[in-house]
Backbone bond lengths (Angstrom), bond angles and torsions (degrees), N, CA, C in turn:
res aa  C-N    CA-C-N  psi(-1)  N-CA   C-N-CA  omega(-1)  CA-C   N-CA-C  phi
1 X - - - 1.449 - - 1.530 108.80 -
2 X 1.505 121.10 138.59 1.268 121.26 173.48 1.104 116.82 -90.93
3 X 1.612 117.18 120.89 1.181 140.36 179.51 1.772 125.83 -85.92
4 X 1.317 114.36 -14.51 1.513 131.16 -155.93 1.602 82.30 -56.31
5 X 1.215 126.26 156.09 1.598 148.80 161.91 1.964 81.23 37.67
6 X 0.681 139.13 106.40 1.450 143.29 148.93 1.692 101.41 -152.43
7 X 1.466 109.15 150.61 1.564 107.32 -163.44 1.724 93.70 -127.47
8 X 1.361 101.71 118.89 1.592 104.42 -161.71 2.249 95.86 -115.99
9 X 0.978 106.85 154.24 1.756 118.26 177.07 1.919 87.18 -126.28
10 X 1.493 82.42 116.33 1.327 121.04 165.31 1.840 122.48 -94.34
11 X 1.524 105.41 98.57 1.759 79.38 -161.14 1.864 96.73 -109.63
12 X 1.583 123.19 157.35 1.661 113.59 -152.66 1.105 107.82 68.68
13 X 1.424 145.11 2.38 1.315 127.90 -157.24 2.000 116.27 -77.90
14 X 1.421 103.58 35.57 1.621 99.05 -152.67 1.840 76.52 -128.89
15 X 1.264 121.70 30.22 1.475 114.01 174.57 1.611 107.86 174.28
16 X 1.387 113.60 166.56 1.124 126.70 151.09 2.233 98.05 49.09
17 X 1.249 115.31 -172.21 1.057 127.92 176.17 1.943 121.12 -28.93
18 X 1.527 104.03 -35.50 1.562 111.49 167.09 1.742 107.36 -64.21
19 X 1.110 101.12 -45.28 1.506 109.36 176.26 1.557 130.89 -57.43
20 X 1.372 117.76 -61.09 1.379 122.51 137.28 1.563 128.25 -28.93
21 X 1.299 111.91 -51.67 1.577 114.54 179.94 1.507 100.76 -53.91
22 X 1.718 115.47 -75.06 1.251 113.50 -158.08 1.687 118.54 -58.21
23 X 1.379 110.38 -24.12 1.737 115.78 -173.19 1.130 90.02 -55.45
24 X 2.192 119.13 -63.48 1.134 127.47 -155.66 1.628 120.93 -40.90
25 X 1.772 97.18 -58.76 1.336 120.96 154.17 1.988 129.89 -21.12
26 X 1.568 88.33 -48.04 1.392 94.98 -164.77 1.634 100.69 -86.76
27 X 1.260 117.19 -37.34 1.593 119.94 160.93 1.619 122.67 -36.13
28 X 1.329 92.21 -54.57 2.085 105.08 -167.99 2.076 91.23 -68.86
29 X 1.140 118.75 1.90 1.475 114.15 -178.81 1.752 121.98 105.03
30 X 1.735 116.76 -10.29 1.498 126.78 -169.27 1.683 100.78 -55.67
31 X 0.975 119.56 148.64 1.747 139.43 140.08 1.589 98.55 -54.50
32 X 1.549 123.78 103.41 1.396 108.27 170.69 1.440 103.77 -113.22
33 X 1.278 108.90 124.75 1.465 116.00 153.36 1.854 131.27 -92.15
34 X 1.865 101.59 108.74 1.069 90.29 -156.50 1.849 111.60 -101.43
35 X 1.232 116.46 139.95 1.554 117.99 -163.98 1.615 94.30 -121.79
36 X 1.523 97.73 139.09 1.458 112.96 173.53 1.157 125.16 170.92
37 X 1.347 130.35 115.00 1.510 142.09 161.58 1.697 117.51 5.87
38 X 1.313 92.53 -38.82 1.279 80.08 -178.53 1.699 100.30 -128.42
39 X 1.428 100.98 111.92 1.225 116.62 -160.82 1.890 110.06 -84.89
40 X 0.834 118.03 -45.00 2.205 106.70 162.11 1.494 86.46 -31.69
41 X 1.121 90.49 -80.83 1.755 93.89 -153.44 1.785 120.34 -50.60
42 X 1.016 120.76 -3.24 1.242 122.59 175.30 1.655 97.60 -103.91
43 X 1.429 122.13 -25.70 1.602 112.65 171.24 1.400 112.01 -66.24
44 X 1.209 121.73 -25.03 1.560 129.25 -137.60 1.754 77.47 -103.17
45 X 1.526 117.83 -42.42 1.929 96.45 -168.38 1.590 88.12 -83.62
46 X 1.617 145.46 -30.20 1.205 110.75 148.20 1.257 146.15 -38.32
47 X 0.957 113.02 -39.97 1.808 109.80 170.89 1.223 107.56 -59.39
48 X 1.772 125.89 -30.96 1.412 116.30 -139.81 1.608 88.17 -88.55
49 X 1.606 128.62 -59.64 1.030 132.16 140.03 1.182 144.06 -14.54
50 X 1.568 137.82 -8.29 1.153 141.51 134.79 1.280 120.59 -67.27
């Protein structure tokens, strides 16, 4: 699936399977917006992912 400029909501995305999704996501080119309870950790796979 083509991902280039597509703007995806990642929700858990600060662990486990949410985490994987959004990196994967953010690789193939998506806008990921990532949502999760536990918010460091959802900044921190943002950073990693930029």
């Amino acid at each position: 699936m083509e991902m280039q400029d597509r703007s995806v909501i990642v929700t858990g995305g600060a662990s486990g399977i949410g985490r994987a999704t959004a990196l994967l996501l953010a690789r193939e080119g998506a806008r990921v917006f990532i949502g999760d309870i536990d918010e460091a950790g959802g900044q921190a796979v943002a950073a990693q992912a930029a």
